[in-house]
N, C-alpha and C positions, 0 to 999 in steps of 0.2 A: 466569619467563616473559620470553622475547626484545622487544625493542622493535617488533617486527614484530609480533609475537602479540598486545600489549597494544593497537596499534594495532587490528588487525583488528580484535577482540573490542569496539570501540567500533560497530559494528553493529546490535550490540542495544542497549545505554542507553548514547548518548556524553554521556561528564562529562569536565569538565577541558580541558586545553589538547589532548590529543589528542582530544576528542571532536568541538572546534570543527573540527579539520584532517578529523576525518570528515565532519563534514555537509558541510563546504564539497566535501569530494569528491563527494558521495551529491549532491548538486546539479547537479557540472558531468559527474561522469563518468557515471550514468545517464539521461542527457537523452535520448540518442538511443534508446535501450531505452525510454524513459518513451512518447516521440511516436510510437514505431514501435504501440505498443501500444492509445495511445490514435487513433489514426487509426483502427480497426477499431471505434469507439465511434461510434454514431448521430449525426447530425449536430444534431440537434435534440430537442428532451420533455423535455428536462433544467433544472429549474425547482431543485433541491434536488439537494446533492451535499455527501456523505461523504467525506473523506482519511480513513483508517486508518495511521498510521504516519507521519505527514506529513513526515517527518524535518526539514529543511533550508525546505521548501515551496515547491519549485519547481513539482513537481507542483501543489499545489493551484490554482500560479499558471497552470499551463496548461490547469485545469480552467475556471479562471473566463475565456481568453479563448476556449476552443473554446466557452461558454457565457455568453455576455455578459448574458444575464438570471438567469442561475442565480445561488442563494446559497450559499456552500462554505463547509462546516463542517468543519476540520482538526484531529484529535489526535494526540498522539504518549506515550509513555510518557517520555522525558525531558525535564525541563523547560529541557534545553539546547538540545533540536531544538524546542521550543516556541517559545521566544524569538528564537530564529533562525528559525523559521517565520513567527512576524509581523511581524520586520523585513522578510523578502522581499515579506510581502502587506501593508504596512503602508498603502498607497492604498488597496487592497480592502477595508480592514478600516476604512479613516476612511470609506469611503464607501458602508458598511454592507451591502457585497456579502459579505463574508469573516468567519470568525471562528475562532481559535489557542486550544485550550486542551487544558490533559494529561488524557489518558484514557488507556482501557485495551480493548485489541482484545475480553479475555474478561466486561467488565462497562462496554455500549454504557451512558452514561448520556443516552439521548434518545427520544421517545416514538415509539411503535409507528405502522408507514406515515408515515414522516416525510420520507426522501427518494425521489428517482426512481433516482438512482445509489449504488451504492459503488464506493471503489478501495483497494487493498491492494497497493502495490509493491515488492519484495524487503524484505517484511516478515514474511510470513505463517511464514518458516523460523523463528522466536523465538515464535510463541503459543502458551501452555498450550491441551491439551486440545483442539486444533481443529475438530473437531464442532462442540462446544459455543462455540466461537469465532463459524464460520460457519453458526449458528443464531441466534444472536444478531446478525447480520446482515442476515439474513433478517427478523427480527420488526422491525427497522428500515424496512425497507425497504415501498415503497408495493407493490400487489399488479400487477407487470408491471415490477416496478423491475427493475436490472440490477445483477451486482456484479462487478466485472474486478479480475484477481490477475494479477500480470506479476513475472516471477522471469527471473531472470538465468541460475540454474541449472535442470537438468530433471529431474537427480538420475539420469541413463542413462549418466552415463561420467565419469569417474574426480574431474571437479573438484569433485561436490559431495561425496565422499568427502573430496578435501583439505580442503577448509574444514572441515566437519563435525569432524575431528578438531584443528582448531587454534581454535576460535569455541564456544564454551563456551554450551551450550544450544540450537547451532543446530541444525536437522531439515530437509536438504534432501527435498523429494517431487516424484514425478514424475506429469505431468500427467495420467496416467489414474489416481493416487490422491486428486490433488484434485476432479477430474470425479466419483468415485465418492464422496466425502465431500460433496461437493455437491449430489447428486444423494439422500442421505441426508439435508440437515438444511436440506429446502424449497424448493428449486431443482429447477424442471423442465427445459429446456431449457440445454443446458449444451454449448458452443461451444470449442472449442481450436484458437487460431493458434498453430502453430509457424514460427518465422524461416527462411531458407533455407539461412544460413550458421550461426549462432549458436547457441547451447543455449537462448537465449531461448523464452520463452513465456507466453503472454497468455489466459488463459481468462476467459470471458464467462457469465455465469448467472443466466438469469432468473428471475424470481420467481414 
């Protein structure tokens, strides 16, 4: 495997010295994909919020100031974007708004109706079994909560093919298979912005 290839593939669990050079990218180079996404989110009701995948936790940091009374509860599957995740929130987390710990997308360990939000961003392409992913989302979540998935790729022309075949377990979908997997495992009303320019896209679903 190429030095390129070994890089990318730190997407799904970064370890080691290339994993640190991934988060620190997954922080500064989806920013603008992260806020484009999250602008489309209510401005307000958001008392209780979920990261899924938190990588680097930039995002979770932009969750706690679009929501300055909200508590952000962030996981990630390696425990390199953990640590790195609570270095970025580490005032939020002394000052008992935040909280960084490894989990796992398909076994949520947190009690039933717990938040008003989830977020899942350019991660959902690495979950086993996704149904059952985004079922267990769902049993999280309070009854009217929300849950937003913001992918980079749309899987409708040719990049998420390239990746797919170089990133080792990934599964790009495209946003009428996540609306209709959504829409199977307890999600009623189920919303897709797509970007003007970009292959980007943000899907919103409520509970």
């Amino acid at each position: 495997m190429g030095l390129f290839n070994k890089f990318i593939s730190q997407t799904q669990k970064p370890e080691g010295f290339l994993g640190k050079m991934m988060i620190n990218n997954m922080n500064s180079g989806h920013a603008k994909m992260a806020d484009w996404a999250i602008s489309f989110l209510p401005a307000e009701g958001v008392l209780s919020a979920l990261e899924i995948g938190c990588g680097g936790g930039r995002n979770a940091g932009a969750l706690l100031k679009k929501y300055p009374s909200a508590f952000v509860s962030a996981i990630d599957y390696s425990p390199l974007s953990v640590a790195k995740a609570a270095e970025f929130n580490k005032k939020a987390i002394e000052a008992g708004r935040c909280t960084v710990k490894q989990g796992d997308a398909s076994h949520l360990d947190f009690a039933e109706q717990s938040f008003d939000l989830a977020t899942a961003f350019e991660t959902i392409y690495f979950w086993p079994q996704l149904e059952k992913c985004f079922a267990g989302v769902a049993c999280v979540l309070k009854t009217g909560g929300r849950f937003m998935i913001v992918n980079e790729c749309n899987g409708e022309d040719s990049a998420g093919e390239f990746w797919e075949k170089r990133i080792e377990g990934m599964k790009v979908y495209t946003p009428s298979q996540v609306e209709e997997m959504l829409k199977s495992t307890g999600f009623s009303k189920v919303t897709v912005h797509r970007h003007e320019k970009k292959p980007w896209f943000a899907v919103i679903a409520e509970k």
